[in-house]
C-alpha positions as CSV (number, residue, x, y, z in Angstrom):
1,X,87.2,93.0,105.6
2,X,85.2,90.8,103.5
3,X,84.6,92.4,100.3
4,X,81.5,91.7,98.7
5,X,82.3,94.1,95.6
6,X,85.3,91.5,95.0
7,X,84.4,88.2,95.8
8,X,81.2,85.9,95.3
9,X,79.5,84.4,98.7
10,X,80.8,81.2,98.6
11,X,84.4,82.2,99.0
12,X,83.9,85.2,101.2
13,X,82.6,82.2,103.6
14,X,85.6,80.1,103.6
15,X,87.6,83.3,104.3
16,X,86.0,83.8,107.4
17,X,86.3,80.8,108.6
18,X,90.2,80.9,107.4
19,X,90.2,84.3,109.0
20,X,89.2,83.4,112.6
21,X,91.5,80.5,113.0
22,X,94.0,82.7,111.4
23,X,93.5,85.0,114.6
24,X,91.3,87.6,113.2
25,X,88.6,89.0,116.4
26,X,86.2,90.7,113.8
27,X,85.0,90.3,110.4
28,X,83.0,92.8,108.6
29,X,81.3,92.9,105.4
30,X,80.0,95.5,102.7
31,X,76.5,95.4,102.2
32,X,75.7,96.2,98.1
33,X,73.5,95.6,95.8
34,X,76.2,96.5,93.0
35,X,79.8,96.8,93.7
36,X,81.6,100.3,93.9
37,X,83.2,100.0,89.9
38,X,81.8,97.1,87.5
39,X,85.0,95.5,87.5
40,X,85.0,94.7,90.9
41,X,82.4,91.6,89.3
42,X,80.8,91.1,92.5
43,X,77.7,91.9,94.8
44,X,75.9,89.1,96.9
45,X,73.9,89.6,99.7
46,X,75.5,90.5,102.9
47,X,73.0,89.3,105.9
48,X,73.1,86.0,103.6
49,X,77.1,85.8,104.2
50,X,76.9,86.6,107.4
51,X,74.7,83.9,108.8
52,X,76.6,81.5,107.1
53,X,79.7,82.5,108.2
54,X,77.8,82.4,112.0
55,X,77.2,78.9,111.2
56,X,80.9,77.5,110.7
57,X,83.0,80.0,113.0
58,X,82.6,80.5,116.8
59,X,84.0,83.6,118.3
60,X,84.4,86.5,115.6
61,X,82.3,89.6,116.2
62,X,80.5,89.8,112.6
63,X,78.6,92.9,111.3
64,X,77.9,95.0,108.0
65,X,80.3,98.2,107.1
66,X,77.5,99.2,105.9
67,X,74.1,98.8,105.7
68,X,71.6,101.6,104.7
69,X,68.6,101.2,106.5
70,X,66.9,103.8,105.0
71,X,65.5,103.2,101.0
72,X,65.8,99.7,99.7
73,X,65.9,98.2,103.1
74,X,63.0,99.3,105.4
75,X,64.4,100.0,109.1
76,X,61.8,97.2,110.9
77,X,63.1,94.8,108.6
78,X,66.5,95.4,109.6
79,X,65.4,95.2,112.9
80,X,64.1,92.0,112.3
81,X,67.3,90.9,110.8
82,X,70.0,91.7,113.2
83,X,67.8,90.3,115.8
84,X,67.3,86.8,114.0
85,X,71.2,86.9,113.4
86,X,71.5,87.7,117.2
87,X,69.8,85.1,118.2
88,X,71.6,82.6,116.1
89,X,75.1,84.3,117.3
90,X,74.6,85.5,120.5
91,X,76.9,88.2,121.5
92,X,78.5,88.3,118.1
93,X,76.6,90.1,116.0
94,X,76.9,93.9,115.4
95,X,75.2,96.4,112.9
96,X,77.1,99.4,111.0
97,X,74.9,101.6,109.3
98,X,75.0,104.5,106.7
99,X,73.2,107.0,104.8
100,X,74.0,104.8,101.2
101,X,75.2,105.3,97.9
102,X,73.3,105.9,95.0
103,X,74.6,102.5,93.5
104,X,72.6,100.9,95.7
105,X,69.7,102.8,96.6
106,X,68.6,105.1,93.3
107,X,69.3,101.9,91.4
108,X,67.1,99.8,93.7
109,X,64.3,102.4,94.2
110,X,64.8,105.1,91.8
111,X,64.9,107.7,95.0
112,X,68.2,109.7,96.0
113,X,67.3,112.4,97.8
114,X,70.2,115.1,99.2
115,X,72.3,114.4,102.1
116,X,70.4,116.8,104.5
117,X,67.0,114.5,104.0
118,X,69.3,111.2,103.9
119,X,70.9,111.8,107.1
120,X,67.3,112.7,108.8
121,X,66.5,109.2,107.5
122,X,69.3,107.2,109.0
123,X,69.2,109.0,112.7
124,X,65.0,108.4,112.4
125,X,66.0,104.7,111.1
126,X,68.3,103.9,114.0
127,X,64.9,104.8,116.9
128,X,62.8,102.6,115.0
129,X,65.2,100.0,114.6
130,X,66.4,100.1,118.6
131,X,62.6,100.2,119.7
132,X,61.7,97.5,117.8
133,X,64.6,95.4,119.3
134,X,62.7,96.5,123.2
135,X,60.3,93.7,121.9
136,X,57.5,96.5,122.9
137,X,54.7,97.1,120.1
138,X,55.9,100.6,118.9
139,X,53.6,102.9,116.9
140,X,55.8,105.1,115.3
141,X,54.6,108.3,113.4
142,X,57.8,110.2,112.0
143,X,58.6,112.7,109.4
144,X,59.8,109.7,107.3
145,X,58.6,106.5,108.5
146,X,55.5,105.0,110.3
147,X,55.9,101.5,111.8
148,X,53.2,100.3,114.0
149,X,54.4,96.8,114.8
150,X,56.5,94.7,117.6
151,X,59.3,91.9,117.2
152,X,57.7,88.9,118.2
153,X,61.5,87.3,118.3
154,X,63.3,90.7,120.2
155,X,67.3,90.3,120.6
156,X,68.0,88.4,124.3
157,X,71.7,90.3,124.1
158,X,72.5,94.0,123.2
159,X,73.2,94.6,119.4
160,X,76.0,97.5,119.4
161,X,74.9,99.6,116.3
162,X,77.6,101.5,115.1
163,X,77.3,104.5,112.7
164,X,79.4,105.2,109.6
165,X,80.6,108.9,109.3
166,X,83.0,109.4,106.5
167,X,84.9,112.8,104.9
168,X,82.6,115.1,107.3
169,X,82.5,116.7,110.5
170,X,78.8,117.0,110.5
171,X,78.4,113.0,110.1
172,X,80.7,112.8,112.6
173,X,79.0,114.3,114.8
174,X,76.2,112.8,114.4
175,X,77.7,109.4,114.7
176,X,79.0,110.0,117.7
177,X,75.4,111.5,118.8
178,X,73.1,109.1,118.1
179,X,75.6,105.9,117.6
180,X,76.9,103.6,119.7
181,X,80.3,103.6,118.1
182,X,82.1,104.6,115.0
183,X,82.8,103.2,111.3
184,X,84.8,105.4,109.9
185,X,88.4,105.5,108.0
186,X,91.8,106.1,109.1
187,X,92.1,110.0,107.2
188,X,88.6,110.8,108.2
189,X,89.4,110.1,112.1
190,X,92.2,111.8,112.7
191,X,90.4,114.8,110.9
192,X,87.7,114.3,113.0
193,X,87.7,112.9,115.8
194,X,86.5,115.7,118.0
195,X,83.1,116.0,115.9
196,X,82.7,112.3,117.1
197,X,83.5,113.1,120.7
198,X,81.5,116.0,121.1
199,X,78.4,114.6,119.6
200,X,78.7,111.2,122.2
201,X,79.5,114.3,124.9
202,X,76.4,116.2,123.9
203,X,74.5,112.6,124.4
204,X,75.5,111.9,127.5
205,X,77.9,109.3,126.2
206,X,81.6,108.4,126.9
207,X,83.4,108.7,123.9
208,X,86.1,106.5,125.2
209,X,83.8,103.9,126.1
210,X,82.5,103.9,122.1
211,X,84.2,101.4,119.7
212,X,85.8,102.9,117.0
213,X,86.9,100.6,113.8
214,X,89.1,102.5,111.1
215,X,89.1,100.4,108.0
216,X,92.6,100.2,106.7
217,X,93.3,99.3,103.2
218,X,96.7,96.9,102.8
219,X,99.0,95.1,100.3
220,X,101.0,92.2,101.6
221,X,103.6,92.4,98.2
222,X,105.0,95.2,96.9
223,X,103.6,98.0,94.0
224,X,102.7,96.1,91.5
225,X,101.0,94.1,93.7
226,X,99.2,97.6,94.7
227,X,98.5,99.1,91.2
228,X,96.5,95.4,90.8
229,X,94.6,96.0,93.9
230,X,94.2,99.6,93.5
231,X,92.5,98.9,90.0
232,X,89.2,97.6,91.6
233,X,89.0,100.4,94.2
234,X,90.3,103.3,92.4
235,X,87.1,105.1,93.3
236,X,88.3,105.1,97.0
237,X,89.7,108.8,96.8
238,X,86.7,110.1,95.8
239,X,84.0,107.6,97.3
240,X,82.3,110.0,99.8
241,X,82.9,113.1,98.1
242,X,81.2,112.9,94.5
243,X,81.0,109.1,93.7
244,X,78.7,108.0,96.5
245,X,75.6,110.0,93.9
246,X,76.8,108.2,90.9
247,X,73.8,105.0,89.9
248,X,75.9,103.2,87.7
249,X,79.5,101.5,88.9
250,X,80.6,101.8,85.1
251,X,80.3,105.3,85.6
252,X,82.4,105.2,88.7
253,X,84.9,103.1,87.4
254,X,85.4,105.6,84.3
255,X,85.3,108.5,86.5
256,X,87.8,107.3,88.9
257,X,90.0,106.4,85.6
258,X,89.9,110.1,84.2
259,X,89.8,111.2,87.7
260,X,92.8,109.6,89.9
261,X,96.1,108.1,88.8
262,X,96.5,104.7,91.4
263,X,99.4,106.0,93.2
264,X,96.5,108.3,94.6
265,X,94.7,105.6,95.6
266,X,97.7,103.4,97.0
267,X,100.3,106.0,98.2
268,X,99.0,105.7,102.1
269,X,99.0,102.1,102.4
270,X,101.4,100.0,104.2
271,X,103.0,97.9,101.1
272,X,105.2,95.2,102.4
273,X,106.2,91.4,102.9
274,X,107.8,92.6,105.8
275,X,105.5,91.9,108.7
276,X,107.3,95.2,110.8
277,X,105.2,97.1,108.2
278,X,102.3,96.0,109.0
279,X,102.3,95.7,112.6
280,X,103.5,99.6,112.9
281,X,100.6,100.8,110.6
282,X,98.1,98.7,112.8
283,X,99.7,100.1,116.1
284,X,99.7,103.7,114.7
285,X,96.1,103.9,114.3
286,X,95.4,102.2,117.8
287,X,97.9,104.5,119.3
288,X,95.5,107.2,117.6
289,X,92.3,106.2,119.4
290,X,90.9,103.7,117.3
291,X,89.7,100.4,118.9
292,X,89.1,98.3,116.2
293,X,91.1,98.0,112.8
294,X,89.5,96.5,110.1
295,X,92.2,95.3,107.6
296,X,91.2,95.4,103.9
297,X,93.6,94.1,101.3
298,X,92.0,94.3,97.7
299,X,94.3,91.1,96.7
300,X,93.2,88.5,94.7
301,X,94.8,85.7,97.3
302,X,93.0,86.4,100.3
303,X,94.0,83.5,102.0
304,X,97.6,84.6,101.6
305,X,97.2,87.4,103.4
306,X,95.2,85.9,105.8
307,X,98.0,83.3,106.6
308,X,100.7,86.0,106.8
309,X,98.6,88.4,109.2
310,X,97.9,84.9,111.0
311,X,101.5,83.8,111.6
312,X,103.4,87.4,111.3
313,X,101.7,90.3,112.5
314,X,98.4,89.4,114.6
315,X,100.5,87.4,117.3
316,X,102.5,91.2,117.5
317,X,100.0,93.1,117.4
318,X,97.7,91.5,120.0
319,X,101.4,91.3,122.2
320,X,102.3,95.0,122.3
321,X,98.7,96.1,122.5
322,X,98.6,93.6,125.9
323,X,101.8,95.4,127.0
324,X,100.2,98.9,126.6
């Protein structure tokens, strides 16, 4: 996970690079226009990133967990987007999307209506957005949205858009309805999971043919090491139950304070220099169905975590997950 809330552009760059030679098969990115909690001190732009890191690596899939395609960003430009990004990377380029926080969107556009009308938005979004990507002039007349327009530079290779459901059975089901995989996290899964099925089953999908990535927060150290960490995303807890209609991160960050004492926030993580920590946690949430883990570690040396994933627990993983 490359956390834009944490760390400016330039570096998140160089830890993608260090992250695909280090092993890593995926690297995802936050998409903000103000971090979660001020102290985070970060927010660049994440389509930005993510053509640069295209640029300098060569096999990592690479994609947004999330965008909101729906107020600050209209959904033809995001079509336009991902399909430029495509067609730089072909084959590697994904797109997660979300219904948004109010960090980003009230703050960007002064509009946060309730989750009922948001969620409407992202499923309408995601038609506009995949008949754009046809290449076909679409005239589209919605409850929300009217786009009459065509991609003059359509993708030449499928762009999986995956949905992000979070806390909720009803976003999970319809993630699984109208996505073509899953962004989700580990809690929120196992809870879950069935919504998710049933709404791909209700499309017509396979569910077990849909990716699903779990993002799985990590501290390669020990508790201090995790109260440091857990400082910056103290919010976590509460992120999609109350915080996500909160404008201003200072607000978060002094909510979360008052709210949640950090052994909340860290008690579920694996916390360990010893790599049979890490490579059980990883294996326990493939063994649960997930397809893709998406390991986020709020450290302030990335790269040494990156390097001790790289030499000590990636190699494992990838071994037992062959033998399975």
């Amino acid at each position: 996970m490359l956390a834009h809330e944490q760390f400016p552009v330039p570096e998140l760059v160089q830890l993608g690079v260090a992250a695909e030679q280090a092993g890593f098969d995926l690297l995802a990115t936050s998409d903000h226009l103000q971090p979660w909690q001020s102290n985070e001190g970060h927010a660049g732009q994440a389509w930005v990133t993510m053509s640069a890191i295209g640029e300098r690596t060569r096999r990592v899939w690479i994609g947004p967990t999330v965008t909101c395609p729906t107020f600050r960003y209209n959904p033809a430009v995001v079509a336009e987007a991902f399909s430029s990004l495509s067609l730089l990377y072909p084959g590697r380029i994904f797109l997660g999307v979300g219904s948004g926080e109010a960090l980003n969107e009230q703050a960007a556009i002064g509009s946060w209506p309730k989750w009922p009308e948001r969620s409407a938005r992202l499923v309408e979004a995601t038609e506009i957005i995949r008949k754009l990507w046809t290449g076909d002039q679409v005239a589209h007349d919605g409850k929300y949205y009217n786009v009459n327009a065509k991609l003059y530079d359509p993708p030449t290779t499928p762009i999986p858009l995956l949905m992000a459901a979070n806390v909720g059975p009803k976003a999970m089901y319809r993630s699984g309805q109208f996505g073509d995989g899953l962004i989700t996290d580990p809690e929120s899964w196992q809870k879950h999971k069935a919504e998710f099925e049933k709404g791909a089953k209700d499309a017509g999908k396979d569910p077990k043919q849909m990716p699903v990535l779990v993002e799985l927060f990590v501290v390669v150290g020990d508790e201090n090491d995790a109260k440091t960490s857990a400082e910056l995303w103290r919010f976590l807890p509460n992120a999609f139950k109350t915080y996500f209609n909160i404008r201003d991160p200072q607000v978060i960050q002094n909510r979360a304070t008052a709210d949640l004492p950090l052994q909340k926030v860290y008690g579920k993580w694996p916390i360990s220099k010893d790599p049979d920590v890490h490579v059980k946690a990883l294996i326990e949430q493939f063994n649960g169905g997930a397809t893709i883990v998406n390991v986020h570690s709020g450290q302030a040396d990335q790269k040494q975590v990156i390097e001790f994933y790289g030499k000590h627990v990636l190699p494992r993983v990838h071994e037992q997950l062959n033998e399975a």
